[in-house]
C-alpha positions in Angstrom: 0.0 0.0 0.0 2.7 2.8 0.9 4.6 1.8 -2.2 1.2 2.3 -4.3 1.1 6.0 -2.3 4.4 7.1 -3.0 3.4 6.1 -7.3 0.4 7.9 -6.9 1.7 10.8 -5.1 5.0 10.7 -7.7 6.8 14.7 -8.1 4.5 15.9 -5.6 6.6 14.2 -3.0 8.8 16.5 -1.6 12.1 14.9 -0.2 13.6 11.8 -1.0 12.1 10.1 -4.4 14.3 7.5 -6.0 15.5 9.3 -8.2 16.2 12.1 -6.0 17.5 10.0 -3.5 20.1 8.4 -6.1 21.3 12.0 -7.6 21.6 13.3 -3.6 24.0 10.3 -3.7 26.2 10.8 -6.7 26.4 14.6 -5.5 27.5 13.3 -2.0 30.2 10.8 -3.9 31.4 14.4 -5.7 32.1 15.7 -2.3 33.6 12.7 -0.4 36.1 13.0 -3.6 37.1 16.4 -2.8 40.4 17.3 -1.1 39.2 20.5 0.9 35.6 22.1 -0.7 35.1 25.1 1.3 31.5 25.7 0.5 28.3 23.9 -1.8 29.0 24.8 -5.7 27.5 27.7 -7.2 26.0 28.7 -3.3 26.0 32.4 -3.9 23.3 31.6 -6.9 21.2 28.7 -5.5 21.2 30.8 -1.4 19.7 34.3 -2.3 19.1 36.3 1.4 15.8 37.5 1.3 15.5 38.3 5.4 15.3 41.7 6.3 16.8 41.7 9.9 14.6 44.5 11.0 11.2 44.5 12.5 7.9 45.9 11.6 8.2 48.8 14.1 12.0 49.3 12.9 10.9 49.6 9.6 7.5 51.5 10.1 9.8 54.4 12.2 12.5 54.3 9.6 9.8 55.1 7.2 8.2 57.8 9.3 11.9 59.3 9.2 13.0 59.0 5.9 9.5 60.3 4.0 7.2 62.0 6.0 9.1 63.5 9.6 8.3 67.4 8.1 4.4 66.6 7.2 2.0 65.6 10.2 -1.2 64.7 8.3 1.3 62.8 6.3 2.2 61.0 9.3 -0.8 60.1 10.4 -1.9 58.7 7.1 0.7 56.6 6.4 0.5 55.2 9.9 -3.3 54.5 9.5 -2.5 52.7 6.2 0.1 50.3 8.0 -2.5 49.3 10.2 -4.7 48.4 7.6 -2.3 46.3 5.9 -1.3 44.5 9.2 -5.1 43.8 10.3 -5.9 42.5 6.4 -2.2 40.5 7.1 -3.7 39.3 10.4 -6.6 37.7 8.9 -5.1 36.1 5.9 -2.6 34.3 7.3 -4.8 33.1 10.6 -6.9 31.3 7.7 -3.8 29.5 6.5 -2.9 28.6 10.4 -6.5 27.2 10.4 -5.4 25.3 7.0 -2.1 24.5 8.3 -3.8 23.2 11.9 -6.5 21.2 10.2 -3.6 18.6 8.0 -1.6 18.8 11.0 -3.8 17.8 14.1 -4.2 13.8 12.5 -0.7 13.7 12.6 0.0 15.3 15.3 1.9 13.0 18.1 1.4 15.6 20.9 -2.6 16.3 20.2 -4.3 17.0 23.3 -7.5 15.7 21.5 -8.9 12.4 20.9 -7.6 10.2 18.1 -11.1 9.7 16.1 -9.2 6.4 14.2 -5.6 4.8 13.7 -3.8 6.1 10.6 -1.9 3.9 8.3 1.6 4.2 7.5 0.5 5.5 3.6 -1.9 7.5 5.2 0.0 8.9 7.5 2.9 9.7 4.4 0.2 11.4 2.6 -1.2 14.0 5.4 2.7 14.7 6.0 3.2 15.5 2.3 -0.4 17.9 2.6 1.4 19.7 5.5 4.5 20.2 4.4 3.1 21.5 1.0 1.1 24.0 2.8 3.9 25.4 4.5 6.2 25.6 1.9 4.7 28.7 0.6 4.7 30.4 3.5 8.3 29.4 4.5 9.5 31.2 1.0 6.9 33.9 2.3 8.7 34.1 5.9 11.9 34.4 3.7 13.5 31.3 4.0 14.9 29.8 1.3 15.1 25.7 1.0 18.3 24.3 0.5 19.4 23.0 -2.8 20.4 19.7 -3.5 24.3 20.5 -3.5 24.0 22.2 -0.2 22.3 19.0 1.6 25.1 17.0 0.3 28.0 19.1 1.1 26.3 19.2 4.8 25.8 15.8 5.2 29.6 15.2 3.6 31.7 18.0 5.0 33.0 18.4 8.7 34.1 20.9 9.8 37.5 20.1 11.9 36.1 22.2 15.0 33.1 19.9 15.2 33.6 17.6 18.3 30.9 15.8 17.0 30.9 13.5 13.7 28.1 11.5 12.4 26.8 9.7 9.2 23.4 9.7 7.4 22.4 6.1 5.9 19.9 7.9 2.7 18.7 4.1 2.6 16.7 4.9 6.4 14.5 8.0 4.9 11.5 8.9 3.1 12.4 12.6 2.8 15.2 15.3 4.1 14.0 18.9 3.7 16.0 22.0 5.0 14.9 25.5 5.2 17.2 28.3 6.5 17.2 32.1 7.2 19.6 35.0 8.3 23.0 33.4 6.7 25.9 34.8 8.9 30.1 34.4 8.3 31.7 34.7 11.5 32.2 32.8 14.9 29.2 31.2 16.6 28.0 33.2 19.5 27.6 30.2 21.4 30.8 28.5 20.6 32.9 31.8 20.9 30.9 31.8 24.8 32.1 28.6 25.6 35.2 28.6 24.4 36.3 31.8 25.7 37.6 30.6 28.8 39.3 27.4 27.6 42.9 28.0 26.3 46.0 26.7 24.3 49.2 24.4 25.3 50.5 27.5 26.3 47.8 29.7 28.4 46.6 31.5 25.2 43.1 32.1 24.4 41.6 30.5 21.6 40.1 32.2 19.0 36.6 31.1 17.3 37.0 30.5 13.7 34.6 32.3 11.5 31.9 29.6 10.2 29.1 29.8 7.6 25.9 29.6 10.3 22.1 30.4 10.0 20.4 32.3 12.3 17.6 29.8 12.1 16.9 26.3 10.3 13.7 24.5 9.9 14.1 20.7 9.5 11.5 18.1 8.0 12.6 14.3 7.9 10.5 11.3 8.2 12.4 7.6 8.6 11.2 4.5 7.0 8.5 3.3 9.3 8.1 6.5 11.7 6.5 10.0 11.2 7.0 12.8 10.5 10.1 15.2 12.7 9.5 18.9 12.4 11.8 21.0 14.4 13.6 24.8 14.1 16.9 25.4 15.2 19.0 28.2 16.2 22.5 29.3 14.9 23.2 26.2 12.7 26.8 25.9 11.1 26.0 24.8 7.7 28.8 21.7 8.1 26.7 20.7 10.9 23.3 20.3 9.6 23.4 16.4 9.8 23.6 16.5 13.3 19.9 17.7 13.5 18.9 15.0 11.6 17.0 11.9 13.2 17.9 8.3 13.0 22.2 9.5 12.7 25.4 7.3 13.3 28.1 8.6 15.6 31.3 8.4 14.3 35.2 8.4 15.2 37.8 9.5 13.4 40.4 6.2 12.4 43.2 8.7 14.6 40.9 8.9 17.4 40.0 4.8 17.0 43.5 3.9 17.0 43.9 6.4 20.3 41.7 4.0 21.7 42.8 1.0 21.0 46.3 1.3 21.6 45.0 2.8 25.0 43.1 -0.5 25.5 45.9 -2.6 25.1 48.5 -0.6 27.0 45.7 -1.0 29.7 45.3 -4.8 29.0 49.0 -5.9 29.0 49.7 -3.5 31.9 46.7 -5.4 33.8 48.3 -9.4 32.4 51.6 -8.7 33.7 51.0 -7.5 37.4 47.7 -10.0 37.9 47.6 -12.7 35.1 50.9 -13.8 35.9 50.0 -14.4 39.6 46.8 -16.6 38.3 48.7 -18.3 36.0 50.3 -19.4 38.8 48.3 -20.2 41.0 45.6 -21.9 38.8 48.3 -23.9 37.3 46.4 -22.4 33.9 49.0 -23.2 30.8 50.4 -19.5 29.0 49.4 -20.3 25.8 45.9 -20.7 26.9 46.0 -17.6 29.1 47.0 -15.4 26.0 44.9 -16.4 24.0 41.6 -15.8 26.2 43.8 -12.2 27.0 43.8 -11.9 23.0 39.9 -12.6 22.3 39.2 -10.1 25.6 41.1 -7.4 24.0 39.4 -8.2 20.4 36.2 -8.3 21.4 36.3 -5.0 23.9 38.1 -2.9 20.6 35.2 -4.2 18.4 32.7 -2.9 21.3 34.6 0.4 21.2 34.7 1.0 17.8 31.1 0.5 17.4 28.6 3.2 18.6 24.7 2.6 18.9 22.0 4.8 16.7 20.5 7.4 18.5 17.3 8.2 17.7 18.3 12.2 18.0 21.9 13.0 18.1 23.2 14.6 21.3 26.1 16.6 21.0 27.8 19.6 22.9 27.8 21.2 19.7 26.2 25.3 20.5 22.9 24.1 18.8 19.2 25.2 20.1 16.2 23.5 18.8 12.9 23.3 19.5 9.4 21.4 18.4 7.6 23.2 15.5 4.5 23.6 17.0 1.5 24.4 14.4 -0.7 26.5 16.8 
């Protein structure tokens, strides 16, 4: 039945079709190729900043200011024409909150009212789609602009080498990826530059936040094979570490940082069979050869538990990141 949906529903899916999902890959393979890609191709053409970072009242007095500061009646006119415009704004977009409320309440997991019957997984993948094709509109309407193909990938490829956090995205485990972001900033986090400030170098010296490409705010919309639907916003987002918000990720370690830990391990281990396996071998009467190789299958079998990390349902990192439920209200 779901796969029947997702053929009936074909380009109106918005996310991860197959073929979207295997061109997502082959730009990810571009990436993983590069030596050192500082930023998605062609990102000052496909990211276009439409946020104004000023508010109505900002504006509205700048207005005042600039046009009509000499002329009262002026004034007053243009004032009682911006309240027109923000009560008719007012009602036109708490008709699309009704619109928006209405596909969202079925699949809504934290509904305060009665569930009138159980969805089914195609049903449920169709309702999502209704939602999230409402609010696109508005989104591009609230200024934020979806990323483009070539920026998900470079995200979900690129790490940045101040990230203490790494993970992986498996494509195979979702239906759709969608990222919207506003207010693009190029400098250090404010966050990060908070934290750090009071950590220092080898040598006493304060280190210095890098400058980072970083949005202001980030709207995520992922659903994983089997689940439902995970709409969150974020605050002050690197864009190298957009992965991390995704559900369903992989921790990972660096091959440095594994071997770190497995040499520690074995350091550990021999350091341990010389001052107390030598004394049971003794005692026990236990022949070496047996002894080392139980020590050996120990040690193999703790690196292999090292190396491997469980999947979190949400990654938790100490990564600056803020995020919170979109709640459709």
């Amino acid at each position: 039945m779901l796969s029947i949906t997702r053929l009936a529903l074909g380009n109106k899916i918005i996310g991860l079709s197959l073929r979207g999902k295997a061109s997502l890959a082959a730009t990810m393979v571009k990436y993983r190729r590069m030596r050192k890609p500082t930023e998605p191709q062609n990102w000052a053409v496909d990211y276009q900043e439409k946020y104004i970072p000023f508010s109505k009242s900002q504006l509205v007095e700048a207005l005042v200011k600039e046009f009509h500061s000499s002329n009262h009646k002026e004034c007053i006119s243009f004032l009682q024409f911006v309240s027109q415009v923000d009560s008719s704004l007012v009602q036109h977009y708490y008709s699309v909150l009704e619109q928006l409320q209405k596909h969202y309440t079925p699949i809504d997991p934290d509904r305060d009212t009665l569930q009138e019957f159980c969805l089914t997984d195609a049903e449920r993948l169709m309702k999502e789609q209704k939602v999230l094709a409402v609010m696109e509109p508005l989104l591009d309407q609230a200024n934020f602009n979806k990323l483009s193909e070539e920026a998900l990938a470079y995200a979900l490829i690129v790490n940045h080498p101040h990230d203490e956090v790494q993970v992986t995205v498996n494509l195979d485990q979702y239906e759709y990826i969608t990222f919207w972001a506003l207010g693009q900033r190029i400098g250090p986090l404010q966050v990060m530059a908070a934290t750090r400030a009071q950590r220092t170098g080898f040598f006493g010296t304060a280190r210095i936040p890098v400058d980072r490409h970083y949005f202001k705010r980030v709207i995520v919309a992922a659903r994983t094979k089997n689940s439902h639907l995970v709409l969150k916003c974020f605050k002050d987002i690197p864009l190298e570490g957009l992965e991390q918000l995704l559900p369903l990720v992989k921790v990972r370690t660096s091959v440095f940082h594994r071997a770190l830990l497995n040499t520690m391990l074995v350091v550990s281990g021999l350091a341990l069979f010389v001052n107390v396996g030598m004394v049971v071998l003794s005692d026990l009467k236990i022949g070496t050869t047996t002894l080392l190789f139980l020590f050996a299958a120990l040690m193999a079998f703790r690196a292999w538990k090292v190396s491997q990390f469980p999947m979190f349902p949400e990654t938790q990192s100490d990564e600056p990141k803020k995020g919170s439920d979109l709640q459709i209200n």
